[in-house]
C-alpha positions as CSV (number, residue, x, y, z in Angstrom):
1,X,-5.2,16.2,1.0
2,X,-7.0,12.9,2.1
3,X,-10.1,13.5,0.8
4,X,-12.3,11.2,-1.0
5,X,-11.6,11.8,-4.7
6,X,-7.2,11.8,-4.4
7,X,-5.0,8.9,-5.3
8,X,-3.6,9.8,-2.1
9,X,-6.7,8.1,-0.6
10,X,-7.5,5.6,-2.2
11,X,-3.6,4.6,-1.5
12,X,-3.8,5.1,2.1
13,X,-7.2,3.5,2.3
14,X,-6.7,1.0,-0.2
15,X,-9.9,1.6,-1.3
16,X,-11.1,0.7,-4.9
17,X,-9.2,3.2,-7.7
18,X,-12.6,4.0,-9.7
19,X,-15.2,4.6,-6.9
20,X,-13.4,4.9,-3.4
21,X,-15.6,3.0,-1.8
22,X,-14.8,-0.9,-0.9
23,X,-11.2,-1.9,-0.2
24,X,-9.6,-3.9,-2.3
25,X,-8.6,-6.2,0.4
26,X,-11.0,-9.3,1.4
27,X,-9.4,-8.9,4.8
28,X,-8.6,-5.1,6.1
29,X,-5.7,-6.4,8.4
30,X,-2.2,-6.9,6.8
31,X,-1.0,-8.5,9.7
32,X,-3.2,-11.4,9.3
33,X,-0.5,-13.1,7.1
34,X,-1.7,-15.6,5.4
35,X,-4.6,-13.2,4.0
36,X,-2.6,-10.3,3.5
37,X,-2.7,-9.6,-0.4
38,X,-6.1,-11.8,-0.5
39,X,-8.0,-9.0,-2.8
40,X,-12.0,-9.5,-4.1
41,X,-11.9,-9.9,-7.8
42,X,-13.8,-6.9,-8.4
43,X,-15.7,-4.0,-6.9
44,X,-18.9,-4.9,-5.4
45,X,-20.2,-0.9,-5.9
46,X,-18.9,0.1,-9.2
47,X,-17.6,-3.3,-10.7
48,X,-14.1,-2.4,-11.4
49,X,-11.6,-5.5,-11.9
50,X,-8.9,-4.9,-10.2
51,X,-6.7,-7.7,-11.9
52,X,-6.5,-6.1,-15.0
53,X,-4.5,-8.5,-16.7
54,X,-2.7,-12.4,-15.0
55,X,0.3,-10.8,-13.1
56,X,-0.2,-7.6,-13.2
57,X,0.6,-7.2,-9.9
58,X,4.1,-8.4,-10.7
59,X,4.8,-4.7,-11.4
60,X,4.2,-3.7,-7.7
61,X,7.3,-5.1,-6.8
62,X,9.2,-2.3,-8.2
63,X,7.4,0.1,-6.4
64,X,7.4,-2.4,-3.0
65,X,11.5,-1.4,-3.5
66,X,11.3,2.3,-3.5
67,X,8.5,2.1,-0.6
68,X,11.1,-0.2,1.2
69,X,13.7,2.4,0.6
70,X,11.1,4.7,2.3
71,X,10.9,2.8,5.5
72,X,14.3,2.2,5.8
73,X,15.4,5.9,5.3
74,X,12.8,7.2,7.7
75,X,14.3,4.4,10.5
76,X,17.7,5.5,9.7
77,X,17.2,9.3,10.2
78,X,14.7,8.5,13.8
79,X,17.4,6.3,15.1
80,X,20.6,7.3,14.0
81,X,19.4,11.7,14.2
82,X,17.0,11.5,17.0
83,X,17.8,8.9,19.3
84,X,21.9,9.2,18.1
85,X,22.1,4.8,17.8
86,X,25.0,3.9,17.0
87,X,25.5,2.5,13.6
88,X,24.7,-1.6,14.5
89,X,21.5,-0.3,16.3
90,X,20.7,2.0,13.3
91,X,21.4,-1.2,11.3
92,X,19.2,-3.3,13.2
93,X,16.4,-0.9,13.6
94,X,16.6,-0.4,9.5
95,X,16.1,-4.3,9.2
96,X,13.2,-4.2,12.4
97,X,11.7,-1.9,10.8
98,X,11.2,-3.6,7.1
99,X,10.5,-6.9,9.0
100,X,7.7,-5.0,11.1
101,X,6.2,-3.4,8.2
102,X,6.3,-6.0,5.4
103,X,2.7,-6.5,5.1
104,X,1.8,-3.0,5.3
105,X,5.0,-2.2,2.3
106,X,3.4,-5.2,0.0
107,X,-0.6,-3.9,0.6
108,X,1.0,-0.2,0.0
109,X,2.6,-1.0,-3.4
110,X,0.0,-3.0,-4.7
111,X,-2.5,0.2,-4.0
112,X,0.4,2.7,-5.4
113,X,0.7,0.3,-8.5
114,X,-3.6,-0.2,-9.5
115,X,-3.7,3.7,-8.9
116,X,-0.8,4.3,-11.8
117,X,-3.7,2.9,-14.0
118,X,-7.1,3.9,-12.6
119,X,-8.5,7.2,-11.6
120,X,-11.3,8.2,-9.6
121,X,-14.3,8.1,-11.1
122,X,-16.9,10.6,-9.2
123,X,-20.0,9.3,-11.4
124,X,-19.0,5.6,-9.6
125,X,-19.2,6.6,-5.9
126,X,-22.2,6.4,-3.7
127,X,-24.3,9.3,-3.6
């Protein structure tokens, strides 16, 4: 399921689209924030570009809302199903939680957006 060759891991990874091989990402932690959606230009193993186009990752906010949506379900149904919070701590954990994970979210939909347009490429990768 995360094997080299899926979407899936490339996404997770955030590993180039085309060969799987370097990340996308100059630096690999999101929480570093002023570096967080600092990306190389293009692949240094198979020479993919990853801005295809100025702004295109303007489209990634539209999926940074539905992965939002994600996180903040998923805190909901923890806090307010497993731990039974009442409905200001469910409240507060929902808004913890996107604060928390904000630079994971944006590095997550930028990967999910590139991989809409690329596909592995096994001819690419490092034998």
């Amino acid at each position: 399921m995360f094997k080299k060759g899926t979407k899936l891991y490339s996404i997770l990874t955030g590993t180039c689209p085309k060969c799987h091989e370097e990340s996308m990402f100059k630096n690999k932690n999101p929480y570093i924030l002023s570096q967080a959606l600092n990306m190389h230009e293009h692949c240094s193993n198979c020479k993919t570009k990853y801005k295809i186009e100025p702004s295109f990752f303007y489209g990634s906010m539209y999926v940074s809302y539905a992965v939002g949506i994600a996180f903040s379900t998923a805190a909901f149904v923890i806090s307010f199903f497993v731990f039974s919070a009442s409905i200001h701590i469910v409240f507060i954990s929902i808004i913890a939680t996107l604060i928390v994970c904000m630079p994971i979210i944006l590095r997550l939909s930028r990967n999910i957006w590139i991989n809409f347009f690329m596909s592995y490429d096994k001819s690419l990768a490092k034998k």
